[in-house]
Each structure stands twice: as structure tokens, then as C-alpha cells.
C-alpha positions, -999 to +999 in steps of 0.1 A: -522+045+717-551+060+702-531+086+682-512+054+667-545+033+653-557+063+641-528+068+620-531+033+607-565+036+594-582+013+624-619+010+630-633+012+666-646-023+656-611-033+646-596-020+681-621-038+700-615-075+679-576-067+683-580-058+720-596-098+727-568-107+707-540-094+726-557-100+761-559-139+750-518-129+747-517-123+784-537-148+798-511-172+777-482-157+795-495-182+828-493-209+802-474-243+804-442-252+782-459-275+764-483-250+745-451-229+739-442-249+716-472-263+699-477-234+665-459-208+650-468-174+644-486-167+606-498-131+593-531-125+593-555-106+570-587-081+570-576-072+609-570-106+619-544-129+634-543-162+614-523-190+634-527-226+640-545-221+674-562-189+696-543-206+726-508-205+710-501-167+700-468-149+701-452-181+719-418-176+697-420-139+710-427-152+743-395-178+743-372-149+737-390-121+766-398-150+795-366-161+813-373-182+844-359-173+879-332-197+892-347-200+925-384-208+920-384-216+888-415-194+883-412-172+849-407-134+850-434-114+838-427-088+812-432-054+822-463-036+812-446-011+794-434-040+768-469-053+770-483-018+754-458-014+728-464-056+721-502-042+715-498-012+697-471-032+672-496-062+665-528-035+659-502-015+631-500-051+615-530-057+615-543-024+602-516-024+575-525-062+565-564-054+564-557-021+540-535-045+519-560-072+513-588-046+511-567-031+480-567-065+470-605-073+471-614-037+459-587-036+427-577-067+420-609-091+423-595-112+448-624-125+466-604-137+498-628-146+530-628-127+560-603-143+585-584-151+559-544-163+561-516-158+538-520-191+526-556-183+509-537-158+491-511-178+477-535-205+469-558-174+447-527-166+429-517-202+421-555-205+413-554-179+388-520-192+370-539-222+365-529-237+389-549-270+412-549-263+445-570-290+467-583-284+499-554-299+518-533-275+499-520-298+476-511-277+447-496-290+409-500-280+376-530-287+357-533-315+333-525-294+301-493-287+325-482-318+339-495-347+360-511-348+394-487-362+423-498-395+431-514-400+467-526-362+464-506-348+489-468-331+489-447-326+519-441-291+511-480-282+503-490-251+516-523-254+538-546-229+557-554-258+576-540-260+620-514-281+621-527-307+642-561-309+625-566-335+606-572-326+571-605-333+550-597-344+515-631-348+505-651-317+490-674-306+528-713-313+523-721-282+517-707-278+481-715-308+468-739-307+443-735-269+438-718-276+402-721-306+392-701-324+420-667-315+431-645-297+407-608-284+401-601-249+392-593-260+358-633-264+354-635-223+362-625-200+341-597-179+359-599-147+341-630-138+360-633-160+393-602-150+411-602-172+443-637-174+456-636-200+485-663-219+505-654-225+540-664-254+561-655-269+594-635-302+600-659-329+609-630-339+636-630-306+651-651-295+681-642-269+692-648-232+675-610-220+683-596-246+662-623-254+632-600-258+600-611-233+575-609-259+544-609-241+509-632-253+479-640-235+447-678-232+439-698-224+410-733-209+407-761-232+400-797-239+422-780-249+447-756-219+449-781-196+454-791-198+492-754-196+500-745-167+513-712-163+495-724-167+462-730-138+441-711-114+462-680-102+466-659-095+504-646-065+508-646-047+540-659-011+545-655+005+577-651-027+590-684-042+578-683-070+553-699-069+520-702-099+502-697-097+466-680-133+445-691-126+409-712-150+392-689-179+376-695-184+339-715-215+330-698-237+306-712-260+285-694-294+286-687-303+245-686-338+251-701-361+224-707-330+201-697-327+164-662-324+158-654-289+139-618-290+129-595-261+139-570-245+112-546-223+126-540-189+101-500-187+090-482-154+095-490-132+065-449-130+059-439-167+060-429-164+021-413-134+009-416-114-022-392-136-035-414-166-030-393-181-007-398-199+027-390-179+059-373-189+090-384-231+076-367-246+116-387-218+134-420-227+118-415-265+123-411-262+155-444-244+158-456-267+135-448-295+156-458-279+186-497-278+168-493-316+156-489-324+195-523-306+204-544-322+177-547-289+156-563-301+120-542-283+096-530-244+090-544-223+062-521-202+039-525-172+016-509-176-019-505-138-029-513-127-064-489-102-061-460-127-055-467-158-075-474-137-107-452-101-099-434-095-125-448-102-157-483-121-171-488-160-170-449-164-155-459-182-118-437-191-091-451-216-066-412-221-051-417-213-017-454-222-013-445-260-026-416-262+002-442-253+027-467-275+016-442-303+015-433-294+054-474-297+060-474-330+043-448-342+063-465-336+097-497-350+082-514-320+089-541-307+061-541-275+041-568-246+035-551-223+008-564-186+001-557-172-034-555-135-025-564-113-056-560-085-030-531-060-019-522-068+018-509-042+041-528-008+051-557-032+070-565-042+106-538-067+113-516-062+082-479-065+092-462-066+061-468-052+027-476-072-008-490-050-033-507-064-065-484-074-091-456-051-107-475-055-142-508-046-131-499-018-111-482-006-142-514-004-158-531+012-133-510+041-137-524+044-175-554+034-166-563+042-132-604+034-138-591-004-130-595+004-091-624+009-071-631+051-070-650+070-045-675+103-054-644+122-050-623+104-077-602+086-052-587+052-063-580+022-040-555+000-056-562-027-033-580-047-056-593-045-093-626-027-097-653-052-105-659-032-137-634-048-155-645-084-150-656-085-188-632-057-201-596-066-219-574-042-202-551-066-186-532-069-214-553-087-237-570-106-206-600-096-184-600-099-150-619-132-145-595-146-170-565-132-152-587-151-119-593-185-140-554-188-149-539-180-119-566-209-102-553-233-131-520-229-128-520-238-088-542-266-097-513-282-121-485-271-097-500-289-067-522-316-083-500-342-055-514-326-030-551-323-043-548-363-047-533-370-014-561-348-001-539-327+018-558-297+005-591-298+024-605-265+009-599-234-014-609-201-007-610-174-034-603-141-025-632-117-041-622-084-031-608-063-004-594-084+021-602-109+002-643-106+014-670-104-011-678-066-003-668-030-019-638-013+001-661+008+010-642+016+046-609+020+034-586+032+060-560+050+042-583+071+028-599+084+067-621+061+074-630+058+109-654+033+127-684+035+131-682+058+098-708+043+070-681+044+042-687+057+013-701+039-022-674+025-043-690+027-082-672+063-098-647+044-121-654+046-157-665+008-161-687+008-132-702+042-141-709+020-180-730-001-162-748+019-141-757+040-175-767+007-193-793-003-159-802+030-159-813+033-196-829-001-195-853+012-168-858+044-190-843+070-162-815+080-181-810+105-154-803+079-127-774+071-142-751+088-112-744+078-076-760+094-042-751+132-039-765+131-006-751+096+013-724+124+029-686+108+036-670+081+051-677+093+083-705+108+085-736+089+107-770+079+088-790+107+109-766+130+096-770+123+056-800+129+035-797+091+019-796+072+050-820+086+077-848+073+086-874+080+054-843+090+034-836+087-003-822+047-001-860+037+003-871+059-025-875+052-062-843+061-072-826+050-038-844+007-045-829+010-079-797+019-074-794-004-044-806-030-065-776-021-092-748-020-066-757-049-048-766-071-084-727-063-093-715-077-063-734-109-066-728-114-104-690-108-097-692-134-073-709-153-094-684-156-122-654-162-098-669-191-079-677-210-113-643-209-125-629-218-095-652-251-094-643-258-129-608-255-119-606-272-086-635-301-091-644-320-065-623-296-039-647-275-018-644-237-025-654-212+001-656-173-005-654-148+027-682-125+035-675-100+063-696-086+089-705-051+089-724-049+122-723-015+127-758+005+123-777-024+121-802-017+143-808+018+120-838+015+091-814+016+063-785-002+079-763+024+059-726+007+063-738-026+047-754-008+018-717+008+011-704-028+016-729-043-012-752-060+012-790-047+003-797-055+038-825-024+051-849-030+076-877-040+046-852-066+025-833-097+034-799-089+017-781-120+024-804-146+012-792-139-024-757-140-013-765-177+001-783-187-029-756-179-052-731-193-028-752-229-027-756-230-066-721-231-079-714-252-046-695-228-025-692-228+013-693-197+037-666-187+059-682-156+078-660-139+104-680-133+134-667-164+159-660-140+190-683-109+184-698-121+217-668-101+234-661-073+211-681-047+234-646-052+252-628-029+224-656-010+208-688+008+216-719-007+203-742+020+215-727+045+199-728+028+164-763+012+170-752-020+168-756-057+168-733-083+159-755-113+175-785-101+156-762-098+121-748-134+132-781-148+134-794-133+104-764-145+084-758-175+098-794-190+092-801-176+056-770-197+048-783-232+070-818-228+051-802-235+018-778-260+032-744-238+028-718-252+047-707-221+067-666-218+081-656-194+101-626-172+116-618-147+146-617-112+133-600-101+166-567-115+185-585-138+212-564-156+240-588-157+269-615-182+276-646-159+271-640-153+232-631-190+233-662-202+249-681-176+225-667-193+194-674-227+207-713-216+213-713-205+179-702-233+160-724-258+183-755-239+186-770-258+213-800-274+210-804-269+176-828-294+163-813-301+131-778-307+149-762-280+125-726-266+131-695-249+111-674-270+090-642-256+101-628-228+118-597-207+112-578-195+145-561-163+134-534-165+135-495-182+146-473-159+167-453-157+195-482-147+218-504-178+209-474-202+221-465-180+250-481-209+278-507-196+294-523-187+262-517-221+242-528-240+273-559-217+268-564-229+229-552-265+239-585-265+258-602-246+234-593-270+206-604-304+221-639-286+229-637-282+193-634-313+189-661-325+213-632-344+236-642-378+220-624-377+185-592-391+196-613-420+216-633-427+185-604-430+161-591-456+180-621-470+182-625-469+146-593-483+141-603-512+161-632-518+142-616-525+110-588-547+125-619-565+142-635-571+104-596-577+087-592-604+120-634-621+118-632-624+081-598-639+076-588-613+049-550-604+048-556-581+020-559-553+039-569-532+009-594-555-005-621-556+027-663-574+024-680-557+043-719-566+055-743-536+057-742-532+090-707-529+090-705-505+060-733-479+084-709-478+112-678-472+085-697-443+072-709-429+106-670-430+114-660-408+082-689-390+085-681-376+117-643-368+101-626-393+123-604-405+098-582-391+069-599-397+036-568-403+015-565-437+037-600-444+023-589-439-013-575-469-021-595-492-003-617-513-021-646-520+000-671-546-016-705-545+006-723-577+004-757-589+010 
């Protein structure tokens, strides 16, 4: 017997618990019929026996070995022999159950209790497919899912409850107040609270043999902290328990906060090179699908390199007018990028559009039109801001290539611009469409964390370099860093970026000065066209964030990017100020960089993308930029969620400042897969702050109330008192209803 527990891995401990176990089995053999029949056997966990009573063990077993004797009745007793091998089965159950659920605690962070029954594990993995299970064992989808049953109870409910307990459907004393009162699992966020339970006794139960073990889920909070389940986790190690539930995230409850619209990013393919619409029943079905969860509207990138391939001032807006007319349709709004960039060959690039046939042409005579490295290698994925002022587009610089392409969309789509189903326009203005150099192009080895190399060895660039140069009277400045190494060398390891290196030195301020001034002045000249051509429509221009060394003294990557950002120099503030003159907002990509240590090492880099964030973010609220935003990383679960959420609502912020909009990138078939879109269904009424639906309809009532008080049948001819005409604003302030409903409304306030 021994040799046998051995084998399955049973504790002395173990042997003795099992041994009180099976000698309550024998002392039932003398038992009545009655109690034969009162529970059925259940499997146990973690060495234990689960069953609906200590008194009613094995009795099915028992029904089949106990014959009575047709004389006096009186049972026969089993032979001991059967009675060993009854003990010796039940202990290799039990040992195999306990190493099963140990794997379970140890691997899969299933924080199941002690004596714990199958039925706790079937309600942990209901739990974690997002699932309510109450205490009773009631279990039913979650709101996003379906509805609750009504009286809170199904016949076929699984319960770790006895059977003729009845059961509490109240949350126990004990948890209440932990987290804010009693709350579904729907409150907890499953990808990292796997089943933790609480486990109280049945105020109708006296008796220890038969308490009902009555599962709640708990959060952490003041009250949490005497408990001694909280903030551990059970696992069991040579048969002692450790206690081990890892901390539950606390959410912030959105409720009543500013509502920040959500755009959802279209796949980079929906029109072909042909300028026609892709798979149109396929993406209004997704459409449709985003309508139903209140999603604001769906951004779009017009590509340079299809509207105008083939030869100069000839534009084809085809397919991108059929998708904006399917938009319209759904009433859903519209952010449109005009990409001046080549797409394919990035993070995330899944099909490839190069710049136009005609300019690519060029480039082969001319290949100074494209951003070059120190070694003299081009990157034709955008033109080189060198040649913003120079006619080598065929007659036409590159602004003016820029100004007529902006025009032309403006003519094409002027419906939409009046229906004000175009909310915003961003304008690409460079790689990726970002306002940086390429300076970390991938197709030409660069690796991250490298710093990337600068970007200014083409002909044009090199002109202006020798012009600033002159103009200082250091002729012999006129050149690039010798010593910044190669795209993936570290700072430490380069004579221009270590600490006390050449970038802080005479020569290193003024050519930092240069690179970054070109940047800005090429922004600059984009963004004031664009406002000319798109009038009252708010523009927005993409700044990414290079987070890596940014801890270092010289912050070496951002200086390759164009951002004069060293430890002495606020680089960004210039960027804002240019930004807030010709009336531009900010979409910064940084939403989820809260959970990025998940794919990347930031110790190794020396980085810090909160400390860039912050940096960023405020330079741009101090001169009253309106700042958008996007994920630069796929993000399904509920921690990069949460992470944007806290960054577009900072809390407590006393000037109650937020983003203006943010871009979920992007629509595929993993977003609607349904774990995941319940995931953003959530995340997009946070977003929202959970009360824009209920104030639209109150809205809504409001001016019916006015139409109905003041007798007017005119619906579009309205008096309205001052008071009436603050609570209107507050209402479109707050975005709560469409402006084009607005625009032909004559309101006339009167005293």
C-alpha cells in the first residue's frame, strides 16, 4: 500500500487526510437506507473528496457491494480485502486529482481554493470566457453577450453548493464592501484574475460537515487587505498551502467623463491600385457591425501613389468616393489621410503602393529626390525635403505637387465637407506619413533599439546645409557627423552621441539646429496649404514616438528622427508651436505604450515611453493643441485598453483636458473575432464615458420640450432664451449631436 502512494506522488500528510476519509467509508457501511440514497459521488481536488455530505460517501459504490441476507435481513459486510483495494483506488485519485490541479495553479493561474470541487473549476473557466457565474452557480453570458435569465437561477446551473443546502444569493458579509459592493466578473478583468474565490459559510448551516462553500469574486481594496486570500496565490507544496491570488487591476469607472470619439483604421488594401473598392458586402457588414457598437466613424488613407499613378494632375477618386458614399450611408463620420508616402516595407504593412509611376520615373534620373544616408543610400519612400522649393517634378515642386493633390480632393468631395461627414484631415509629412526623417528604415538593416542614422546626404539637402553653414561663416561645417557610427550602433558606442560627445559641441548645436529647423519649416509649408485648401476642416499632422534612449544625455534616436530633444533642450515645444499657428492638431501614437514592455526590452534601450508621453503630450496642452491619438501596436486585451483610456482622460487633471479622438488600428478579422470585439465594445463606451447615448436622448428631448412650450411648428426656425441657448451649447460642446443637423437651423436667442 505504501509502495502504491508512493508512486502517485502522495504526502504523509495526504495519506493521513485520505485515511479519515476512507475510515468515515466504513463507519457508513452500518448506515441506514435512507442516507444511501441522500448524494452522489463528485471528484475532488488538491487530495480531497468533494461530495454533497462527509456522511454520504461511496453510497452508489456501496448499493452495488452490500446485498442483504434473506434471513435477517442484516447486510453483508464486504470483505477486507475489497476494503484495501477500495482505499488504495480512492488515494490514486486523489493523488492524481491533487497533481492535476496543482499543474493548474502552478501553470495556468488558476487560483482554485483548497477543498475545492470540479464545479469551481468549471465556474474559473466559464469565468475567464467571460462568462457570469453567481454564487448559486447561475451562469449566462455577459451583457455584451446576451441577457441575464430572469429570476437568476437555471435548472441546469452548476453549483458547488450540497444539495440540500439552501443556497445564499446574496454576496456573504465578508466581501461586501471589499470593491465597491458586490460585483460580476465582467467588473474584473479576466486576463489576469483567473478564478480567485472567497468562501463563506451558509448562514442556515450549522454544522462544519455540511457548510456550503459559496463562491464570490473579490477585488483588492482596504478592505481586502486583512483577508487572508488576497494577494496570494494557492498552490500546494508538499502538501502545505501557499496562498498567492494576484492583485486585481483597479479600474477606473469612466462614467460622466468627456466623450473622446473612437475611429476605427480601414485595411490598408480596401482600394486597389486600380482605385477600386474591395470586397464592398464584406466591409458593410463590418461596417454595420461598428454602427451597432457606437463606433464614431473609420479613417482612410487616400494613397498618392494611386490617386495620381500614372501621369501629373490626372486624379482618380473612383473607389474612394464609393466608400465614402457607403460611410455616409451608415451615418458614420470620416477622418481621411493623404499619404505622400510609399506603403509597404514598415511594421504592419501588408500590401505594397509605391509613389506614383511618374515620380518614380524621375527618381531614376534624379535619384537626389529621396532621402540618402552617409553611405549614399536612397529611400524612395518619400520625397526628400530638399526639394520642397526645387522644380524637379516636372515643372512643379513638391509643396506644389502637395497643394494640388489637397485641392483636387477638396473639389471631388466638397458634398461630403458640407454634410460634415469629414470630421478631420491628416496630411501625411513623411515616412509613414509622421513628421520625422526615415531615419530607421528597415530595408536598409535597421534594427531596434539601433539610433538610425541622419538622413541629409542628397544633393538639395547638402545646398542647404552649405548655405547655413556659410551664413554662420564655418564653411567647413558644411558636412554631416563622421562620427554618429550606423544604424545600429548604441550612443556609448559612437563618438557623437556619448555622454560629452560631439552633438553638445559647437559644431554638433549647429548642425542639430539645421536638421531639426528643416523639419519644422517643411512642416510648416505643408500645414498652410493644407488650411488654405481645406478651411474650416481641422487638419492634424502625425508625430511619432521615438522612445528609445531617452533616458541617455543626447537622446541619440530622436536626433536622427529631427526631434532636437537632448537632455539640455526641449525639442518638441517648437514642433507644438508651429503645429498651434497654422491651426493644426496632434495625433501622437503612444495610446498603449503602458504595455509595450510586453514585446520589447526597455532596459536594454534605456528607455521611457511614459516619460516621452508626458513630455509630448503637455508641450502640446500648454499651447492649446488639440492632441489625437492611435495604437502603434495590435491591442485586444483589456490592459492596453485600460492604458489608452488613462491616457486620453488623465485623471484629475485640473484643467479637465483629453484627446480629441482616437484611431483604433485597425479592421480585421481578429478585432471581430468575439471575445476580442466584446473587449473593444467595452472599451469604446469607456471612451465614451457610458453617458453619451443617455444624453443624446436627453438632448433630443430638450428641444422637442422648446418646439412643444413655445408652440413653434417650424422646426427649423427655433427662439430660444439664454438659458436655453447654454444648455444647447453644453450639449454640442460635449459632441452629443451631429453638427450637420445644426447647420440649417436657424436659432434666434432672445432677450
Amino acid at each position: 500500500m505504501a509502495t502504491e502512494i508512493q508512486r502517485f506522488g502522495a504526502s504523509e500528510d495526504d495519506e493521513d487526510e485520505m485515511g479519515m476519509d476512507v475510515k468515515e467509508e466504513d463507519d457508513d457501511d452500518d448506515d441506514d437506507e435512507e442516507k444511501n440514497n441522500e448524494a452522489t459521488i463528485m471528484g475532488g481536488v488538491d487530495g480531497g473528496l468533494a461530495s454533497s455530505g462527509n456522511n454520504t460517501r461511496f453510497q452508489q459504490h456501496q448499493q452495488y457491494q452490500e446485498q442483504p441476507t434473506p434471513l435477517s435481513g442484516a447486510r453483508r459486510c464486504r470483505p477486507v480485502e475489497e476494503k484495501e483495494r477500495t482505499k488504495i483506488r480512492e488515494r490514486q485519485r486523489r493523488a492524481v486529482t491533487a497533481k492535476i490541479l496543482a499543474g493548474l495553479r502552478r501553470h495556468g493561474n488558476y487560483n482554485l481554493r483548497v477543498r475545492a470541487d470540479i464545479n469551481d473549476v468549471i465556474a474559473a473557466l466559464a469565468r475567464e470566457a467571460g462568462w457570469v457565474v453567481l454564487p448559486d452557480g447561475t451562469t449566462f453570458p455577459s451583457t455584451s453577450q446576451g441577457t441575464r435569465p430572469a429570476g437568476g437561477a437555471s435548472a441546469t446551473a452548476l453549483t458547488s453548493t450540497s444539495s440540500h443546502v439552501p443556497v445564499q444569493q446574496t454576496p456573504p458579509a465578508s466581501s461586501r464592501g471589499i470593491c465597491s459592493g458586490y460585483k460580476s466578473s465582467m467588473d474584473y478583468p479576466s486576463c489576469d484574475m483567473k478564478g480567485a474565490y472567497v468562501h463563506t459559510s451558509s448562514p442556515y448551516d450549522g454544522s462544519s460537515s455540511s457548510q456550503s462553500q459559496t463562491a464570490a469574486m473579490v477585488g483588492t481594496g482596504a478592505a481586502a487587505e486583512n483577508h487572508p486570500l488576497i494577494g496570494s496565490s494557492m498552490d500546494a507544496v508538499d502538501d502545505k498551502q501557499v496562498i498567492d491570488i494576484p492583485q486585481k487591476i483597479q479600474e477606473r469607472d469612466f462614467a460622466g467623463t468627456p466623450c473622446v470619439p473612437v475611429y476605427v483604421m480601414l485595411p490598408l488594401g480596401v482600394i486597389n491600385m486600380k482605385c477600386e473598392l474591395i470586397d464592398h458586402d464584406g466591409l458593410l457588414k463590418q461596417l454595420r457591425v461598428l454602427k451597432s457598437i457606437n463606433v464614431d466613424g473609420v479613417v482612410v488613407d487616400c494613397w498618392w501613389g494611386i490617386v495620381e499613378a500614372h501621369a501629373p494632375q490626372e486624379y482618380n477618386w473612383s473607389g474612394y468616393k464609393r466608400l465614402f458614399q457607403i460611410v455616409r450611408e451608415l451615418k458614420l463620420k470620416l477622418q481621411v489621410v493623404l499619404s505622400f508616402h510609399e506603403c509597404g516595407g514598415n511594421v504592419g504593412d501588408d500590401v505594397c503602393i509605391p509613389l506614383p509611376h511618374w515620380v518614380a520615373e524621375i527618381g531614376r534620373r534624379n535619384p537626389d529626390i529621396f532621402f540618402t544616408d552617409r553611405e549614399g543610400r536612397r529611400n524612395p519612400e518619400c520625397l526628400s525635403w530638399g526639394i520642397d522649393k526645387e522644380r524637379v517634378l516636372r515643372g512643379r515642386t513638391a509643396v506644389e505637387v502637395y497643394f494640388d493633390y489637397m485641392r483636387s480632393f477638396r473639389v471631388e468631395f466638397d458634398e461630403f465637407f458640407d454634410d460634415g461627414i469629414i470630421s478631420m484631415i491628416e496630411v501625411g509629412l513623411g515616412p509613414c506619413g509622421e513628421l520625422r526623417y526615415p531615419s530607421n528604415p528597415v530595408k536598409h538593416g535597421w534594427r531596434y533599439p539601433g539610433v538610425g542614422e541622419f538622413q541629409c546626404h542628397d544633393q538639395y539637402l547638402l545646398k542647404s546645409l552649405r548655405k547655413a553653414a556659410e551664413a554662420r561663416g564655418h564653411s567647413f561645417w558644411a558636412r554631416g557627423p563622421d562620427n554618429a557610427g550606423s544604424y545600429n550602433s548604441r550612443p556609448h558606442e559612437t563618438g557623437f552621441f556619448c555622454d560629452g560627445g560631439d552633438y553638445d559641441g559647437y559644431y554638433g548645436r549647429f548642425f542639430l539646429n539645421w536638421y531639426s529647423q528643416v523639419l519644422l519649416d517643411h512642416g510648416a509649408r505643408v500645414l498652410s496649404l493644407a488650411k488654405l485648401a481645406f478651411e474650416s476642416t481641422r487638419i492634424a499632422a502625425k508625430l511619432s514616438g521615438i522612445h528609445w534612449w531617452y533616458k541617455t544625455a543626447s537622446h541619440a534616436a530622436e536626433l536622427t528622427a529631427g526631434f532636437y530633444n537632448s537632455c539640455n533642450r526641449d525639442g518638441y515645444a517648437a514642433i507644438m508651436a508651429m503645429l498651434k499657428k497654422h491651426g493644426a492638431a496632434l495625433n501622437f501614437v503612444c495610446a498603449e505604450w503602458g504595455t509595450l514592455d510586453h514585446h520589447v526590452d526597455f532596459s536594454e534601450a534605456v528607455a521611457d515611453p511614459d516619460g516621452l508621453a508626458w513630455q509630448v503630450l503637455n508641450s502640446a496642452w500648454d499651447v492649446c493643441t488639440p492632441i489625437a491619438s492611435e495604437n502603434a501596436l495590435p491591442c485586444h486585451d483589456r490592459e492596453s485598453y485600460n492604458m489608452i483610456s488613462e491616457r486620453a482622460k488623465p485623471m484629475n487633471d485640473p484643467d479637465g483636458r483629453h484627446f480629441c479622438a482616437f484611431t483604433y488600428l485597425r479592421l480585421g478579422p481578429l478585432l471581430m473575432e468575439r471575445h476580442n470585439f466584446m473587449e473593444f465594445e467595452r472599451f469604446v463606451k469607456r471612451m465614451h464615458g457610458n453617458l453619451r447615448q443617455s444624453l443624446s436622448v436627453l438632448g433630443k428631448q430638450f428641444l422637442i420640450s422648446i418646439h412643444r412650450s413655445k408652440g413653434v411648428r417650424d422646426k427649423h426656425s427655433l427662439s430660444l432664451t439664454a438659458e436655453d441657448l447654454c444648455i444647447l451649447f453644453r450639449f454640442l460642446a460635449e459632441g452629443l449631436w451631429e453638427p450637420c443637423s445644426l447647420y440649417k437651423m436657424r436659432i434666434h436667442p432672445c432677450t
